[in-house]
KEVO-117673 format. One record per residue (C-alpha): residue in three letters; x, y, z. Coordinates in steps of 0.02 Angstrom, whole numbers, plus 50000, padded with zeros to 5 digits. Last residue first. Example, Ala and Ser with C-alpha at 12.3 -4.5 7.8 and 13.67 -1.06 7.14 Angstrom:
// residues 2
SER506844994750357 ALA506154977550390 
//
This chain:
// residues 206
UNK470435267865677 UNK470345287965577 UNK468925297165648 UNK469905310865764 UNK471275311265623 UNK472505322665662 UNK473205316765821 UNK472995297165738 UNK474475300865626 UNK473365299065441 UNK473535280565379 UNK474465272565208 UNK473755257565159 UNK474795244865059 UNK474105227364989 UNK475225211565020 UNK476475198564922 UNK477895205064986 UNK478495210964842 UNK477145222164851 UNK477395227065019 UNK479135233964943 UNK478335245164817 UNK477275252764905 UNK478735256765023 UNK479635261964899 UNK478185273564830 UNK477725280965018 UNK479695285465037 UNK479555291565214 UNK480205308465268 UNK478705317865346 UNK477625304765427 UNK475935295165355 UNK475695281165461 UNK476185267165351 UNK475325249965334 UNK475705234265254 UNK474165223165223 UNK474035203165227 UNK472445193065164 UNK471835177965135 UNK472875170165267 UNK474535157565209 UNK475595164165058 UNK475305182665119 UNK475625179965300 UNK477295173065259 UNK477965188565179 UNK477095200865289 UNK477995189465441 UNK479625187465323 UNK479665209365311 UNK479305210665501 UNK480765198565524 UNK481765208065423 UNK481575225165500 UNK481745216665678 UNK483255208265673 UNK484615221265731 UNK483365229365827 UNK482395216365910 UNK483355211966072 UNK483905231666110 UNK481855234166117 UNK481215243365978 UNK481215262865942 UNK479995260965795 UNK480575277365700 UNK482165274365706 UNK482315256465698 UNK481095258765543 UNK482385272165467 UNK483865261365487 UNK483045247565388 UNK482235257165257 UNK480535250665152 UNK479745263665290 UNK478115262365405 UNK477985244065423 UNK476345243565527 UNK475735224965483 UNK473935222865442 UNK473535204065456 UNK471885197965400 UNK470665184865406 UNK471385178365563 UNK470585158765626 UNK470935147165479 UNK472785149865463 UNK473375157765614 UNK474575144365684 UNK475305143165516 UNK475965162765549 UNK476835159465720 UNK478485155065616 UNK479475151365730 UNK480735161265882 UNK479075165465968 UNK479455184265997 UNK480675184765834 UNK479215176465746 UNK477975188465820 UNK478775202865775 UNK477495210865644 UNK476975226765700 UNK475365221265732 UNK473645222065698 UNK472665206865683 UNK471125206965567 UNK469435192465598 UNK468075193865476 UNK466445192365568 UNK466215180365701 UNK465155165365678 UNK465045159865891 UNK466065147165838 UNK467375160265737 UNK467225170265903 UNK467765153866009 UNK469315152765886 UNK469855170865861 UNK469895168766075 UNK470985154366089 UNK472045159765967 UNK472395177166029 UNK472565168066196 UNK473935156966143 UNK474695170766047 UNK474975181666220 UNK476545190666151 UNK475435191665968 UNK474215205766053 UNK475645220666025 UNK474925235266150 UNK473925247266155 UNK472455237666078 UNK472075228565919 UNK471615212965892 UNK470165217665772 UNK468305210265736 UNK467785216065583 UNK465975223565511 UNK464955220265702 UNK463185214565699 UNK463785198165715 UNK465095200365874 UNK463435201965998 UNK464265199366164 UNK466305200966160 UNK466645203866357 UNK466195184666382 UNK467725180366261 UNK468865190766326 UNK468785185866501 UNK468465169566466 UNK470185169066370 UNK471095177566518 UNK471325196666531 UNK473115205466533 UNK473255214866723 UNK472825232166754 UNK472455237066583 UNK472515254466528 UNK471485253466382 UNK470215267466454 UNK468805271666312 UNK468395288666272 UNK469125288466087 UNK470535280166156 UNK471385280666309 UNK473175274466363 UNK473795291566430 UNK473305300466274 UNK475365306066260 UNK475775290766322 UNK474845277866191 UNK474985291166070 UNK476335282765968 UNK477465293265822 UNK479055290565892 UNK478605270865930 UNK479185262266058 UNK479345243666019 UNK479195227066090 UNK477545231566153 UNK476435225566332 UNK474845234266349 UNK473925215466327 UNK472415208966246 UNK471295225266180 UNK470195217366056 UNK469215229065938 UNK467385227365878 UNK467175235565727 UNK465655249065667 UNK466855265065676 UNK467435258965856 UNK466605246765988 UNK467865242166141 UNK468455227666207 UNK469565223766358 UNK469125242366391 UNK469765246366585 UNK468645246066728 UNK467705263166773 
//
């Protein structure tokens, strides 16, 4: 069976561009399920093209959201994310949500965020702590991004909530964080807080 560029999940259609991540999360399943969710294989062989993508997406109206979301961060291939959020948007997409962890400035060294406006909906950025040490703890990222990455997670909520209609920080819920300062933090922000089950206890949880 061919990997998932797309796959169908709780009534949204999600967007898997790339397996490629500038972190390694402590609380990730991509190894322990071995790059599969919910029955569908993720494991790319090689990252799809536009067309790819975009023929794979068939009937995107009767979906609720369409979601770049995969294992893997989708803003490294932002020209494609673009290219595809603007061929669904012609094809009158649903609401469009990226989920990320929020790098892509330090990624693109600018501020990608402009370059969204009009074709993402929503940006959901996994924070996971209001703590700097404690987020390159728990996110493990790549020696280039550590020193910066807290911040420029916190500029990419930041910026995403003057620009798109809506930006969400998210928390997986872990022993140890401080849910309220967090809270409090993506407030400052500018942008709504979720906080989600760890995805090994919550079979139904996307």
């Amino acid at each position: 069976m061919p990997p998932s560029i797309v796959y169908p999940y709780l009534g949204n259609l999600y967007i898997n561009l790339t397996n490629r991540c500038p972190v390694s999360c402590s609380f990730c399943v991509k190894s322990s399920w071995k790059l599969s969710y919910r029955g569908h294989d993720l494991r790319l062989r090689r990252d799809p093209q536009p067309s790819d993508v975009i023929e794979a997406l068939g009937d995107i109206k009767k979906y609720r959201e369409l979601v770049f979301c995969g294992f893997g961060e989708s803003t490294y291939r932002l020209d494609e994310l673009k290219a595809v959020a603007r061929a669904a948007r012609e094809r009158g997409s649903p609401p469009i949500r990226l989920n990320t962890i929020g790098l892509a400035n330090l990624i693109h060294q600018r501020d990608v965020v402009p370059e969204l406006a009009g074709l993402v909906d929503t940006v959901s950025v996994s924070l996971n702590t209001a703590d700097p040490a404690q987020w390159r703890e728990l996110h493990r990222p790549l020696k280039v991004y550590a020193e910066r990455g807290f911040a420029a997670a916190q500029e990419f909520v930041k910026s995403s909530s003057r620009m798109l209609p809506r930006a969400v920080v998210t928390a997986v819920d872990l022993p140890g964080i401080d849910v309220a300062r967090l809270e409090d933090l993506a407030k400052d922000l500018g942008a709504s807080f979720r906080l989600r089950p760890r995805l090994a206890e919550a079979p139904e949880t996307a």
